[in-house]
Structures are given as C-alpha cells and as structure tokens.
C-alpha positions in Angstrom: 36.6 -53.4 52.3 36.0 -55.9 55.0 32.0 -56.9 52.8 34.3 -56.8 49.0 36.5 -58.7 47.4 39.7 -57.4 46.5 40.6 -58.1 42.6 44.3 -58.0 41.7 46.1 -57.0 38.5 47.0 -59.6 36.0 46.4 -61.2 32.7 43.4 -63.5 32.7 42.5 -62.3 36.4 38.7 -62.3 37.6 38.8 -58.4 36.9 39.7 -59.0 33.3 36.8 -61.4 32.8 34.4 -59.4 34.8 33.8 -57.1 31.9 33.4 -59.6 29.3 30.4 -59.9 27.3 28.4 -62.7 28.5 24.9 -62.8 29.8 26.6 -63.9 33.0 29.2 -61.4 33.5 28.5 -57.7 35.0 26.9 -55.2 32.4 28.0 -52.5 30.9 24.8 -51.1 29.5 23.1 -49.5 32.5 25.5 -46.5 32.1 28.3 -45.3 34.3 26.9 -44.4 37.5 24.9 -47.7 37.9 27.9 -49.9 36.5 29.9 -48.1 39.1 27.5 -48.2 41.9 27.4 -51.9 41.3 30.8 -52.5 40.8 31.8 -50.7 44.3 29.3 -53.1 46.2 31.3 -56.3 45.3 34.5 -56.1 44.4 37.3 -52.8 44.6 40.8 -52.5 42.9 43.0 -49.5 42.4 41.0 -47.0 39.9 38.1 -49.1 39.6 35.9 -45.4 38.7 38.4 -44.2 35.9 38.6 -47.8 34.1 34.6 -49.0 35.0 34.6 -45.3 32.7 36.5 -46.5 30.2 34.7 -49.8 29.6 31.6 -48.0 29.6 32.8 -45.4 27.1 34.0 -48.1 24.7 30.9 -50.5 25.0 29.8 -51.0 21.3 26.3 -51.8 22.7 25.9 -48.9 24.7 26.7 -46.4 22.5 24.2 -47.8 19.4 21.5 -47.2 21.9 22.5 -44.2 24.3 20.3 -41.1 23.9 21.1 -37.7 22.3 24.4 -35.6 23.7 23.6 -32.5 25.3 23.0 -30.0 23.2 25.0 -27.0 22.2 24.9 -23.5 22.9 22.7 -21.3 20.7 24.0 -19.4 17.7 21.0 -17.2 16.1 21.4 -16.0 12.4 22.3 -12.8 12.4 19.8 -10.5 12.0 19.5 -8.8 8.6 19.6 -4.8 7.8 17.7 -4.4 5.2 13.8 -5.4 4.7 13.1 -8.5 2.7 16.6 -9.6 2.4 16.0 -13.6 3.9 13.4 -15.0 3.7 12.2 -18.5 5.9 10.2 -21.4 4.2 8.5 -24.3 5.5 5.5 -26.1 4.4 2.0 -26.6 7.2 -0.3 -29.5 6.3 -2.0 -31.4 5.6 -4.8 -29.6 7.4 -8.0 -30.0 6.3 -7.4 -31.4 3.1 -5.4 -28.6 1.9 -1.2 -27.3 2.8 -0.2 -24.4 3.4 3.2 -22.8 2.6 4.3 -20.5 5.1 7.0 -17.5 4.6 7.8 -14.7 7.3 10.7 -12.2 6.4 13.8 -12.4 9.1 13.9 -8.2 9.1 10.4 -7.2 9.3 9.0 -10.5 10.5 6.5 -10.0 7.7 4.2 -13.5 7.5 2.4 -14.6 4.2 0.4 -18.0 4.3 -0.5 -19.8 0.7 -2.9 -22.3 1.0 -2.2 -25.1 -1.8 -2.9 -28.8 -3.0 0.0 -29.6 -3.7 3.6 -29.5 -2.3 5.5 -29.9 -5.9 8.2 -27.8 -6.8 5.9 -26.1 -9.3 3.2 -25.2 -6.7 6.1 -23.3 -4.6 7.5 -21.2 -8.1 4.2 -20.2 -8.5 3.3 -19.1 -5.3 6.6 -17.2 -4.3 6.2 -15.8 -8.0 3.4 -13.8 -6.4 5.0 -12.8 -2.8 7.9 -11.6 -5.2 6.1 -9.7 -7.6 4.9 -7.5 -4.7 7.5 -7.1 -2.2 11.0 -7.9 -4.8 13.2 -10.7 -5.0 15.2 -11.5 -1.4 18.6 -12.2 -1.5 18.6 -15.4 0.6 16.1 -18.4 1.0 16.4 -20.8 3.8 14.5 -23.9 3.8 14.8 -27.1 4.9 15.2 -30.2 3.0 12.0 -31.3 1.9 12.1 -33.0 -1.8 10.8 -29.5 -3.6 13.2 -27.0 -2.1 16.2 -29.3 -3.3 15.1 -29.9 -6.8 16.6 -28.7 -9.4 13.6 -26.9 -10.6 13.3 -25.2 -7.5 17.5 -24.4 -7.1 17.3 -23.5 -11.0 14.5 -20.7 -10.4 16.5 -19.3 -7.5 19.5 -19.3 -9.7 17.9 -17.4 -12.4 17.1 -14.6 -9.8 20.0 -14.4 -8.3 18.3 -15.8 -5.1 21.1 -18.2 -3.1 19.8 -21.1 -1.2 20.4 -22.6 2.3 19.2 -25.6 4.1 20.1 -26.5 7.5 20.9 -30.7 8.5 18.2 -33.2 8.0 16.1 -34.0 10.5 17.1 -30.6 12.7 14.4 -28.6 12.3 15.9 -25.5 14.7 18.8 -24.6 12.0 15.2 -23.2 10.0 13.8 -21.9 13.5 12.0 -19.1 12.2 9.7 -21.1 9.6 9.2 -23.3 12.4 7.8 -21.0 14.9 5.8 -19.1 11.7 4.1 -22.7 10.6 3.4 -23.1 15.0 1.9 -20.0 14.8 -0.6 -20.2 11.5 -1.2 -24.0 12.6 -2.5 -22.6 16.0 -4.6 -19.6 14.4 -6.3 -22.3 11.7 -7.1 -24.4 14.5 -8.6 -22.1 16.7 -10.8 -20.4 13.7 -12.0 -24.1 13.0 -14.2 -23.8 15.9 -15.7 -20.3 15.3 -16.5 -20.1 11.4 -17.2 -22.5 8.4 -15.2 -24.7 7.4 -15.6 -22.6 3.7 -14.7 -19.8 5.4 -11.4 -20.9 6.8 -9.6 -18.6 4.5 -11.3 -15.9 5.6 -9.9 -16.6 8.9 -6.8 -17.3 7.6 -6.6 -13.7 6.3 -7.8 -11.7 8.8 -5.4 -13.2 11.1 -2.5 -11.9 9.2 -3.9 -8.7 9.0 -4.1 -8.5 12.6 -0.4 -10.3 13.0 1.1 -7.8 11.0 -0.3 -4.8 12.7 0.4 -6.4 16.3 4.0 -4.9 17.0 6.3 -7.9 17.2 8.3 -9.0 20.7 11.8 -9.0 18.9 11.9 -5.8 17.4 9.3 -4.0 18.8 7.7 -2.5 16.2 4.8 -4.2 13.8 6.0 -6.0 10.6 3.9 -3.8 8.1 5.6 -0.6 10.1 9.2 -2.5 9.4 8.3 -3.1 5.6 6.0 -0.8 4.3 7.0 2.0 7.1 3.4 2.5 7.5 0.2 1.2 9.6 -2.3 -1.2 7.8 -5.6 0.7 7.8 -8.5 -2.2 9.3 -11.9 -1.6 11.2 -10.8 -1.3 14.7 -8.9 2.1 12.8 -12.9 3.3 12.9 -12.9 3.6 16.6 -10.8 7.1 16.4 -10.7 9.7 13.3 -7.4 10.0 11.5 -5.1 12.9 13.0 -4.0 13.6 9.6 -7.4 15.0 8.2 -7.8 17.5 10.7 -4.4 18.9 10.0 -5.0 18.9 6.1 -8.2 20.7 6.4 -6.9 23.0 8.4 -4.1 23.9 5.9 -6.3 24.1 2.9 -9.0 26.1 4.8 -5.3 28.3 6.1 -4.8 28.5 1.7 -8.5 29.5 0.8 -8.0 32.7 3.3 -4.9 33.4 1.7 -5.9 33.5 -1.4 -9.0 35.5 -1.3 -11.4 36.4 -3.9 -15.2 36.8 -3.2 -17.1 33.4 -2.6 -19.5 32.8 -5.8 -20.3 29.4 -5.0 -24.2 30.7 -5.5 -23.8 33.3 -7.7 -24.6 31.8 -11.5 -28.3 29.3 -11.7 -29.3 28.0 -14.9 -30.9 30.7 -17.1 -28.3 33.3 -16.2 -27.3 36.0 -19.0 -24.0 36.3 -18.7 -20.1 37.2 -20.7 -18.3 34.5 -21.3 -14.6 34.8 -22.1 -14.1 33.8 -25.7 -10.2 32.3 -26.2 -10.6 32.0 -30.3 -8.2 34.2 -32.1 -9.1 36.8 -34.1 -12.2 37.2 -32.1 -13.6 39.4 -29.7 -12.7 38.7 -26.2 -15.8 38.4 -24.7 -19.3 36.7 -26.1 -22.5 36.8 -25.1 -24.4 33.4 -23.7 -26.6 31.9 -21.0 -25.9 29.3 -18.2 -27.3 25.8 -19.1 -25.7 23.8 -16.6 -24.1 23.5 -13.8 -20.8 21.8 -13.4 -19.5 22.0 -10.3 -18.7 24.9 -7.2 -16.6 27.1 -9.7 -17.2 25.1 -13.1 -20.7 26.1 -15.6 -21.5 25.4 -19.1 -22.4 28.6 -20.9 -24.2 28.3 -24.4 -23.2 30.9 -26.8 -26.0 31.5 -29.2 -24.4 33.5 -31.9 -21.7 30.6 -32.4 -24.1 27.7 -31.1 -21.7 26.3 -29.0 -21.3 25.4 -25.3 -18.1 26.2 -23.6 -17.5 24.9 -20.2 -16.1 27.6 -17.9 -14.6 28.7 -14.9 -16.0 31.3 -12.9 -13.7 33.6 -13.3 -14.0 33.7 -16.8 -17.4 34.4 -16.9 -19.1 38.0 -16.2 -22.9 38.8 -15.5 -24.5 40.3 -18.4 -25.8 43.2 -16.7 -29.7 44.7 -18.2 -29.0 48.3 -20.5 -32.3 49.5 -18.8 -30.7 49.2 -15.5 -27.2 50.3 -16.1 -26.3 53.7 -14.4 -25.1 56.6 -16.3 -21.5 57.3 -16.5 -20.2 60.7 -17.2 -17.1 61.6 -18.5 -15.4 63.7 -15.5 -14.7 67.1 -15.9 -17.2 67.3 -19.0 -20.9 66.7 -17.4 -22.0 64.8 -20.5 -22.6 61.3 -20.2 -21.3 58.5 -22.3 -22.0 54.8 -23.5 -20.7 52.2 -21.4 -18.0 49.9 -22.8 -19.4 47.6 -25.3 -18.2 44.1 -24.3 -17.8 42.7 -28.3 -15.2 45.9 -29.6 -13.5 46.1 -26.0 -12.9 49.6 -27.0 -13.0 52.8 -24.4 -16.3 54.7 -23.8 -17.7 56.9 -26.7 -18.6 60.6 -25.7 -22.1 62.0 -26.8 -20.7 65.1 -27.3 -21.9 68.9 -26.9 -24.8 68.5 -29.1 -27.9 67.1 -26.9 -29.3 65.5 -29.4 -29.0 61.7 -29.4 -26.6 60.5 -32.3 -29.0 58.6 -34.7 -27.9 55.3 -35.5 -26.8 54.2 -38.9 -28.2 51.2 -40.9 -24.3 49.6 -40.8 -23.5 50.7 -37.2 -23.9 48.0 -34.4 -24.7 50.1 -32.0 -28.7 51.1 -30.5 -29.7 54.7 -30.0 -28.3 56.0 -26.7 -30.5 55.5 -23.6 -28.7 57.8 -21.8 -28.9 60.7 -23.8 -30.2 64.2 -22.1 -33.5 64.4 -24.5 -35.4 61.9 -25.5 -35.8 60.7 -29.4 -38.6 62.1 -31.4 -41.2 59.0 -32.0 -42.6 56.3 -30.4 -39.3 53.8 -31.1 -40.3 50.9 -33.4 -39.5 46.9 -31.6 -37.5 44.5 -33.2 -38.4 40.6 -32.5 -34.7 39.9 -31.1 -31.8 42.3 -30.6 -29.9 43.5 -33.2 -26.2 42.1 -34.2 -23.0 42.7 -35.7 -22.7 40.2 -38.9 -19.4 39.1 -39.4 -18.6 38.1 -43.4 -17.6 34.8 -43.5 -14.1 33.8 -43.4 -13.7 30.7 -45.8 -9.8 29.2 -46.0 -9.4 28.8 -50.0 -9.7 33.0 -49.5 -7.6 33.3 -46.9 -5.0 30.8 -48.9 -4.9 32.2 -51.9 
C-alpha cells in the first residue's frame, strides 16, 4: 500500500467518480481481469475485486459488445428405433450453378442428394415426393428455418401426410447437426470429383459416391446404411472381385433335388424328324396319337406335329413315347401258351390279342384297322400288295347340331 492511494467510502468520493463514464475516467470495457489489474496498481479500498465485478457486470457498453457465453453441454436427439422415422434437411449450394438438397435418415443414416435450380417450396414437394414414394412417409422432419421449409406450402404438405415439423433457433445451425455434417460431407465429395471428371459428369460422381457411402459401414452404428434400411448389401463392381456364396449353395441344393428325384436323363434323346406317341389330352379320344418332332423347345420341352389332326402340340417329355418300327419289334408270347401275340396297339389302348391255335395268319377285314400279323408262325400266301401310305382308322365325323339334337 505504501505505491497506492487509499480511497475511502462516501458519497461523491473519488471512488464514486472513478467509475463514471467519461473519456477521462478509468474504463470499464477492457473486461474484469484488466479493469482489476489496473485498478490494484493505483488505488485499493475494502472489496475493490467484488465491486470492480460488479461495475463491470452492469456496464451497458460492455455487454452490447462482449463475445458469445460459453457454450452449453451437448444434448443429442435421441436416436430413433425404427428406420426412416426422422428425417434431416438442409439445402448445399450454390455450387456450380446448381443446389443441392440434401436428406440422410437419423436411424439408418441413409443419404439422398437432389440436385436442383431452385430452392422454392415447390422444388422441395417435388423432390421429397420422390424420396417418399420409395422409402414411405417419415414421421418427423427437421429443418432449419430457411424461407421454404416454413411456408405454408411446405407446412401444408407435411400436414396432409401426417409428417410433423421441427426447426431448431435461427442462426444455430447445430440444433439440425445432422443435415449439417450430411451437406459437409456431399459438399467435400462434389469438390473433390470436380477435379477428376467433367464438369457434365458431376452427377455421375455425385451418384457413385452415395453408392459407395451407403455401403461403407457408418462410425455411429457400425453397420452400413443400405444394411440398416433395406437389411441387405448394395450389389456394385468391386462385388465382381469374389463370386457370391449364395450360388454355390443353391446349386448345390438343386443338383441335391435332381438326384432325388430321378428319372433317366433324355436331355438328347428326341432330334427333329423323330417318330414318336404323343399323349393326346382331348376327350373322347384315344390317349395316345401318332406324330413327328418338328422342333425343339427346350431340355425337356418339343413340338410334335400330329398329322392325322394337323396340329402341333407342344410337349413335355414325359408325355411323349418313341414310335418304335413294327419290323423291329420283338415277338411277345403269351406265357404258358407258346403262341405269340400282337403288341398293344397304341390308338385302342386295349390288351394284346392272341393269334390263337390255328397257325394260319388271321386275314384282315376291309373294316378292321388292323394289318396282317407279322409275327405269325407261317407266312401269308402271295407276294403282299404296297399301299402308298399306311393304312388308318376313319373316324365319322362328329358335327354339334347331331350331337344337340
């Protein structure tokens, strides 16, 4: 104290005046620790630090022009259970002559860029009329409070969905942190694709970059945003590098069904040209008709034309038979009897006809549809006369004003 001047209490004292405001009096708005500092080289009194304080904390002056308070602790919005449930929007631009609204989902951290050029409140309905029509209407939007989030175009749409609406405090761009760090990260992507490709093929970029983003499992929740809302991987070209798992595994199982199933493997066993029965399904018909392959349809699949009906019926394999040659057909014999018979004639589907004791061939009527025996023991008597095609059961014709009446 021996270097200061000691100020006494009073009305109108030196200590009152010291604090008044004139150019030529001490000043208040270097803060508290210099006004103090100051203070304590000149002068003391009793509780000079609490009252300098005081002066300090009332100083019209100082507090028009004091910096931001410190800021508060961190409260992050909770984090939603469902997929697609709140949604973040914010808009990027102008960057190269175009904007760019920017959504990422608060579950899945899904991302979705739109470029645009405009910012109206009818750009945005349209574009979130096509994010919505894929992945569904959210249940929240936050934005923040640019003109075309707060019209009332934009608030009516959202009402009309059932969407509700939040916006954080002007000019605090962390209440919509997530938008924020989503525009951050597109704006950095854009920028660094400017210097690889065209500036026409900035889109380009701009897609391929979300493809990879939303593959790329996220640092928050550890897994990839197309694997938290689609529950599945997004196929691109690096998937090239290594052959699916799944394949393997399916073959496997179907080539596990084909040797359960069984049968006889016929992929090679019908070419064009083929004589062959083909399963007839008409009614009233005989079950089986006679026809030759004409094309090939597929491993188990032919088209067989049947002459006598001049049709083509597409069939399976297993409907079809090979129409064996009579002059190559072995004889049967009924057992017990040591006669042979006629093999089962495909069009009457009826059992085998015995030749009897007699061995002489049965001779054919001119209404039977059946040919002199082949198999008979002796042979006929005669050179046997050729027909120019085969002969054939007629069939009278069935016409529906008969059958009606």
């Amino acid at each position: 104290l021996m270097d200061r001047f000691v100020l006494g209490i009073g009305k109108g004292s030196i200590r009152d005046r010291l604090f008044e405001e004139d150019p030529t009096k001490m000043t208040l708005d270097m803060g508290v620790g210099k006004t103090k500092a100051l203070a304590r080289s000149y002068v003391w009194w009793p509780k000079l630090d609490a009252e300098i304080e005081t002066k300090v904390a009332s100083c019209a002056n100082c507090n028009a022009h004091k910096d931001n308070p410190e800021k508060t602790s961190l409260i992050p919005w909770e984090w939603p259970q469902r997929p697609w449930s709140r949604l973040h929007l914010d808009y990027l631009g102008p960057f190269m002559n175009r904007y760019f609204l920017v959504l990422i989902d608060s579950h899945s951290k899904w991302l979705e860029a739109f470029p645009t050029t405009t910012m109206t409140a009818a750009a945005t309905i349209s574009l979130l009329r096509q994010t919505f029509a894929r992945f569904g209407l959210p249940e929240l939007i936050v934005t923040d409070n640019y003109s075309a989030f707060v019209s009332d175009e934009f608030q009516d749409f959202l009402a009309q969905n059932g969407v509700k609406f939040k916006s954080g405090a002007p000019f605090s761009p962390k209440t919509n942190g997530a938008a924020e760090n989503a525009v951050r990260t597109v704006k950095r992507a854009l920028k660094a694709a400017v210097h690889d490709v065209a500036p026409e093929k900035i889109d380009v970029a701009l897609q391929r970059f979300l493809l990879d983003y939303r593959n790329t499992p996220h640092s928050t929740t550890g897994v990839s945003p197309a694997q938290a809302l689609m529950s599945r991987h997004l196929r691109n070209r690096l998937d090239l590098l290594q052959p699916p798992a799944a394949s393997f595994r399916v073959e496997n199982q179907q080539l596990k069904q084909i040797r359960n199933y069984g049968g006889k493997d016929v992929a090679k066993a019908y070419e064009i040209g083929d004589c062959v029965w083909a399963k007839n399904y008409r009614k009233g018909e005989d079950t089986w008709e006679k026809g030759s392959v004409v094309e090939i349809k597929g491993p188990r699949r032919i088209l067989v034309h049947i002459p006598r009906l001049n049709l083509d019926w597409i069939r399976h394999v297993d409907q079809v038979r090979r129409l064996v040659d009579k002059d190559k057909q072995p004889d049967v014999s009924v057992p017990g009897s040591g006669l042979p018979t006629v093999p089962d004639n495909p069009y009457s589907g009826g059992p085998p006809v015995s030749l009897g004791k007699s061995p002489t061939p049965a001779r054919p009527t001119p209404t039977s549809p059946r040919t002199p025996e082949r198999n008979s023991p002796t042979k006929p008597q005669g050179p046997t006369p050729k027909t120019s095609r085969p002969t054939r059961r007629c069939k009278p014709v069935r016409r529906l004003i008969e059958e009606m009446s």
